[in-house]
C-alpha positions as CSV (number, residue, x, y, z in Angstrom):
1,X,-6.1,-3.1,-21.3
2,X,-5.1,-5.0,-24.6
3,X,-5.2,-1.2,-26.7
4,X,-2.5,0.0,-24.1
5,X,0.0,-2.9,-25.3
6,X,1.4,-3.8,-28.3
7,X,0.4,-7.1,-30.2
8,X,3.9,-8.7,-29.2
9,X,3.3,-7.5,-25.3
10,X,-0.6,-9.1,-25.4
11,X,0.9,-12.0,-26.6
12,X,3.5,-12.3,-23.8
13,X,0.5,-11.4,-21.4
14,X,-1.7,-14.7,-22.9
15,X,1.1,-16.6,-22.7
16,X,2.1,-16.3,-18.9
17,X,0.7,-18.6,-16.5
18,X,-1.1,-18.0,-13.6
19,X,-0.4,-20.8,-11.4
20,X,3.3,-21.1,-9.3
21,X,5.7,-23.7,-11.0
22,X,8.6,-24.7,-8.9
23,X,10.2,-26.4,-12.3
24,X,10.8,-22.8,-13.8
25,X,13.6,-22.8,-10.8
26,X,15.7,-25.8,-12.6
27,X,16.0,-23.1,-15.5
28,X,17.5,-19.9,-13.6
29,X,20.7,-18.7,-12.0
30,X,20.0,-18.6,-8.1
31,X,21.5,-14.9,-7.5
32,X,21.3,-14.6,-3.6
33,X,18.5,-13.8,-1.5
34,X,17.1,-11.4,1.4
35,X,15.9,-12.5,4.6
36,X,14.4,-10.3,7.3
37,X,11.9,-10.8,10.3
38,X,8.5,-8.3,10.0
39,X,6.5,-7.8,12.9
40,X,3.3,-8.8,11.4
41,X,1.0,-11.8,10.8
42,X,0.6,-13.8,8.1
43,X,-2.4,-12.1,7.4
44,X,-0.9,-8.8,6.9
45,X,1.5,-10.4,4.7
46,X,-0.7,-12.2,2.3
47,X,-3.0,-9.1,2.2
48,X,-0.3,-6.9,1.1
49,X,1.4,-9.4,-1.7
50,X,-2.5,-8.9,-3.2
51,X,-2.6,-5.4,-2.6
52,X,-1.3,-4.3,-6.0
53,X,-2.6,-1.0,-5.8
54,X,0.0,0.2,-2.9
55,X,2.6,0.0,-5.7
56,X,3.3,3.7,-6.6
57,X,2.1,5.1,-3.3
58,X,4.0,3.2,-0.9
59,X,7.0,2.6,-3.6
60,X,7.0,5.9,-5.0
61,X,10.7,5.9,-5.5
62,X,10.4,2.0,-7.5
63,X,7.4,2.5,-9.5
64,X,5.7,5.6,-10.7
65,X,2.2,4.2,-11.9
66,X,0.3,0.7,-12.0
67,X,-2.2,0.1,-14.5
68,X,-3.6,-3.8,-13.3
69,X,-4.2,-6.3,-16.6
70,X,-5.8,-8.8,-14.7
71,X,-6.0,-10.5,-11.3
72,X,-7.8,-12.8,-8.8
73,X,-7.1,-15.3,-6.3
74,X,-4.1,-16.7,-8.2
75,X,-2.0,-13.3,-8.1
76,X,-2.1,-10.5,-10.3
77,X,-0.4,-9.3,-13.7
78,X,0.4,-5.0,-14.5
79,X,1.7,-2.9,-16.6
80,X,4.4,-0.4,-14.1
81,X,6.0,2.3,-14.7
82,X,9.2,2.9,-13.3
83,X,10.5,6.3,-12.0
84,X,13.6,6.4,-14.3
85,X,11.3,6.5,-17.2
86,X,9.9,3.3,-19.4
87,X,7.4,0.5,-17.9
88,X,7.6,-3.1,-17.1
89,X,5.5,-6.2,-17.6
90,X,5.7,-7.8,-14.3
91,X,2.9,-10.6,-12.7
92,X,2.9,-12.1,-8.7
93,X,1.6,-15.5,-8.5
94,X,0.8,-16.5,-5.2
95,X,1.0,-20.0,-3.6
96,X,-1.3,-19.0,-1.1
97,X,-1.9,-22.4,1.0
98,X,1.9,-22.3,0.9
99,X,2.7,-18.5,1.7
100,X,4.8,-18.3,-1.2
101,X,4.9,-15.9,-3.9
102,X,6.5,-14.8,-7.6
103,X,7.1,-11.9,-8.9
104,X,8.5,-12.1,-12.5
105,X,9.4,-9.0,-15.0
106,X,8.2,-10.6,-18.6
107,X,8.9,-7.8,-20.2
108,X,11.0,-4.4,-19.7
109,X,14.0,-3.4,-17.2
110,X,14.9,-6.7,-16.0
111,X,13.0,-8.8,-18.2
112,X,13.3,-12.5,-17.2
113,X,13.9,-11.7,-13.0
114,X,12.5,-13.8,-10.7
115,X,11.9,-13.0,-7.2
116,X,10.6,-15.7,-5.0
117,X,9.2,-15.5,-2.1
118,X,8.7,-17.3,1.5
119,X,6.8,-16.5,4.2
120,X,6.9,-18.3,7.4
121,X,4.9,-17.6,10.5
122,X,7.7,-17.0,13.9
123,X,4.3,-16.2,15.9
124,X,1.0,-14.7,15.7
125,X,2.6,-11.1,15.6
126,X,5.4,-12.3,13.3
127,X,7.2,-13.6,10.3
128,X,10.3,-13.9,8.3
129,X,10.5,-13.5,4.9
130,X,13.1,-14.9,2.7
131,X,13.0,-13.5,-0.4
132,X,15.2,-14.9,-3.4
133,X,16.4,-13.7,-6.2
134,X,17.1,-15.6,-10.2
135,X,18.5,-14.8,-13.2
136,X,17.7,-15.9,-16.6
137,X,21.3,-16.3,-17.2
138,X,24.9,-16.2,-15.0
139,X,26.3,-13.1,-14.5
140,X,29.8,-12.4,-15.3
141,X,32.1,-12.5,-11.9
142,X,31.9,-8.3,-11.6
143,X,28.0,-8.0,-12.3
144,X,26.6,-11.4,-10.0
145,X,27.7,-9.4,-6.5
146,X,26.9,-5.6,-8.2
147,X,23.1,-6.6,-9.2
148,X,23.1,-9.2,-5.6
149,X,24.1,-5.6,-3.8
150,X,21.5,-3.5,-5.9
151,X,18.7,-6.5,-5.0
152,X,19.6,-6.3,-1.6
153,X,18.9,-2.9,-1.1
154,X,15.8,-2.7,-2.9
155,X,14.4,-5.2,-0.9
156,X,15.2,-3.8,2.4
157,X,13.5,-0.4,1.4
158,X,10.2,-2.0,-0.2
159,X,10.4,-3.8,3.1
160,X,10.9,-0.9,5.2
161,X,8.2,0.8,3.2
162,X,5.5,-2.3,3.2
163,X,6.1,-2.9,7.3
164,X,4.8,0.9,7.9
165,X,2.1,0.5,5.7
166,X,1.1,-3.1,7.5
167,X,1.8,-1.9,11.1
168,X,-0.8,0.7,10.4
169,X,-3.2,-1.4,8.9
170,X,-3.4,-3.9,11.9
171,X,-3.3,-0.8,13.9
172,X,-6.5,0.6,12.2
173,X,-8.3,-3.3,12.5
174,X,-7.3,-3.8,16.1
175,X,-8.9,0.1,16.9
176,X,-11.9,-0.7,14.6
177,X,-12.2,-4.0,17.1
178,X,-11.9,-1.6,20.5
179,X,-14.6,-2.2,23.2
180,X,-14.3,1.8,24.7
181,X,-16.8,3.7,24.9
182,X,-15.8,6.6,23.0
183,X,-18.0,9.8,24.2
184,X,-20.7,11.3,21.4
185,X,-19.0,15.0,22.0
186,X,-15.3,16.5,22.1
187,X,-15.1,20.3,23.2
188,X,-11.9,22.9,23.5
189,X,-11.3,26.0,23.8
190,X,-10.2,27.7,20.8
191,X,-7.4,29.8,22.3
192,X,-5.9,25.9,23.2
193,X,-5.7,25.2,19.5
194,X,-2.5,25.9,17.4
195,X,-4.1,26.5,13.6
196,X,-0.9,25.0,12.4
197,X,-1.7,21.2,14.0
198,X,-4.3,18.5,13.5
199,X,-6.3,17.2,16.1
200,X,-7.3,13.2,16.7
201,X,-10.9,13.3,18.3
202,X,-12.2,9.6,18.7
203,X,-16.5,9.9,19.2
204,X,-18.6,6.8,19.5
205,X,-19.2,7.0,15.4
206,X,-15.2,6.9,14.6
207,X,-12.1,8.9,14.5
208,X,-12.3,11.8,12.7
209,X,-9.5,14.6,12.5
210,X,-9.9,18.5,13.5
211,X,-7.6,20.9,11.4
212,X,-7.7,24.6,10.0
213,X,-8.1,25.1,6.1
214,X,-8.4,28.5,4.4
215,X,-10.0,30.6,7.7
216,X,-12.1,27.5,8.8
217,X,-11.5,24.7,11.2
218,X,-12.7,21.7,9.9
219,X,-13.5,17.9,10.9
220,X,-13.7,14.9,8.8
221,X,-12.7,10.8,9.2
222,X,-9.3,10.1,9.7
223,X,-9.5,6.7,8.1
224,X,-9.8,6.3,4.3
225,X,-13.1,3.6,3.5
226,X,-11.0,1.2,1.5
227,X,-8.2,-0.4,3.6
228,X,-8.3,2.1,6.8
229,X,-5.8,4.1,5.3
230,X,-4.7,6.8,7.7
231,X,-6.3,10.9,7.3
232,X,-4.9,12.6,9.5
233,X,-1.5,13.7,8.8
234,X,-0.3,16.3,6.0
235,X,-2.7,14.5,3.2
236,X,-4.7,17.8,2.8
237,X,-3.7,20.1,-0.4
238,X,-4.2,23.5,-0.8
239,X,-7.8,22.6,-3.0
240,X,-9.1,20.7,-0.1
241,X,-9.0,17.3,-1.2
242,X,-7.3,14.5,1.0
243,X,-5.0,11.5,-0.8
244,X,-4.9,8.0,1.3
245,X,-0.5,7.9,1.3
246,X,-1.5,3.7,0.8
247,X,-3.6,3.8,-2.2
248,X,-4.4,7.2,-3.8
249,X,-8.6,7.4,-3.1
250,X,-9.1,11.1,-2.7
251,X,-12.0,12.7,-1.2
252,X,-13.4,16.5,-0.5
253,X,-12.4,17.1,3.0
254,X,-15.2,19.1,3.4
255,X,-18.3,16.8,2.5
256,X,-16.4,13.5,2.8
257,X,-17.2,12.7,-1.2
258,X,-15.3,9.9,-3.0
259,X,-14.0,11.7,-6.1
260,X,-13.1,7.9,-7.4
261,X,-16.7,5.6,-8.0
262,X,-14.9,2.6,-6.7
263,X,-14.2,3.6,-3.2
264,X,-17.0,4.5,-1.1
265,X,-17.3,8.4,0.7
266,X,-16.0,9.0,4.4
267,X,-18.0,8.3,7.4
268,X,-20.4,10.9,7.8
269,X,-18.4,13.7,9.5
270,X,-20.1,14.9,12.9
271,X,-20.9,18.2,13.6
272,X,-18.9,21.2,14.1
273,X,-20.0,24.6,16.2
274,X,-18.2,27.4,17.5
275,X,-19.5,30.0,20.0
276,X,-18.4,31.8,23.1
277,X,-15.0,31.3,22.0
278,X,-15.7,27.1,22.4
279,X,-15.3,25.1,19.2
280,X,-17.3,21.8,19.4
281,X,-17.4,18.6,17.7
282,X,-20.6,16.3,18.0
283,X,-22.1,13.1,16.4
């Protein structure tokens, strides 16, 4: 990562640290902050502070492209681009015993922001988040409420955007979890089926997704291996390869390979027959 920054960025980089101090707070300009209830766990929450990759998938209108420096259990540290054009240093260290996070541009568009961050558990199916904003230095009387406004709004859309994305997640887990018996078979009659739609079918070996691609109906997962990410919507392009909306893993549609070697291939698709004008799926 060090050849894709210059000598004054790596040094900025070796110089951050990784571990949460709450004295940096006696040096900044509290701005405002953002609260807002999420109806998710804690778990969800912590999982998706760590979840660095969702950046430009999820946030496609904030950041454009991620490209990680380093991480672990302390937080993570990234180069990201930003739609507008240009990139940003930016690290999240996480206080995780104490659900509390930071995310602080060290170099870029808003170099020397801090956003911290509290979570706090309402019940097992939700949280609140109170998210606060610093300055390096006071704004001037016009600019404190302008950037306060612009924060504000931000927040509420990465919010917006990160609750979908943790909904589903949870929703994948707690179907993963389910003690039906699916059946080992689906059957329809092909005059039933509108080549324009996609099909659910939930067999005893997963949910996989029925569609029509270039004169063929086809059946593959609708999960994505790496977080459950959800198949079965419009992810399909004209080549035949499916993009997980969370991360960006793609895969061929067809035989269910990975085209990335760090995220495994989808579950072995079952098979698919047509005859007597019957189309049949079957593990």
């Amino acid at each position: 990562m060090q050849g894709d920054l210059t000598n004054q960025q790596w040094a900025l980089v070796q110089e951050r640290p990784n571990a949460v101090d709450y004295d940096d707070l006696n040096h900044l300009h509290y701005l405002g902050n953002y609260m807002r209830d999420i109806g998710v766990s804690l778990t969800r929450m912590m999982e998706n502070a760590y979840d660095w990759e969702h950046l430009p998938f999820v946030h496609s209108s904030s950041f454009s492209a991620i490209d990680i420096i380093d991480s672990g259990a302390w937080g993570w540290r990234a180069k990201l681009g930003v739609p507008r054009g240009g990139y940003q240093l930016l690290d999240l260290r996480v206080d995780k015993a104490n659900h509390y996070w930071v995310s602080t541009v060290f170099y870029g568009f808003g170099e020397g922001i801090e956003i911290h961050t509290q979570a706090t558990k309402i019940d097992d199916n939700k949280i609140n988040v109170d998210v606060r904003f610093y300055l390096p230095e006071k704004p001037n009387m016009i600019m404190g409420p302008l950037t306060l406004a612009y924060m504000k709004r931000q927040y509420k859309r990465l919010y917006d955007e990160d609750e979908e994305l943790m909904l589903g997640r949870q929703q994948a887990l707690d179907n993963n979890k389910s003690k039906s018996k699916a059946p080992d078979r689906w059957s329809s009659k092909l005059s039933d089926l509108d080549e324009a739609k996609t099909y659910p079918i939930i067999l005893s070996s997963g949910r996989f997704v029925l569609r029509h691609h270039h004169g063929d109906w086809i059946v593959h997962s609708a999960i994505c291996p790496h977080m459950l990410g959800p198949l079965d919507g419009d992810m399909l392009g004209g080549d035949g390869i499916l993009t997980c909306p969370w991360h960006g893993y793609r895969f061929d549609a067809k035989s269910g390979a990975s085209l990335q070697p760090q995220c495994a291939a989808l579950n072995k698709a079952p098979t698919l027959s047509i005859s007597d004008s019957m189309i049949s799926v079957q593990i």
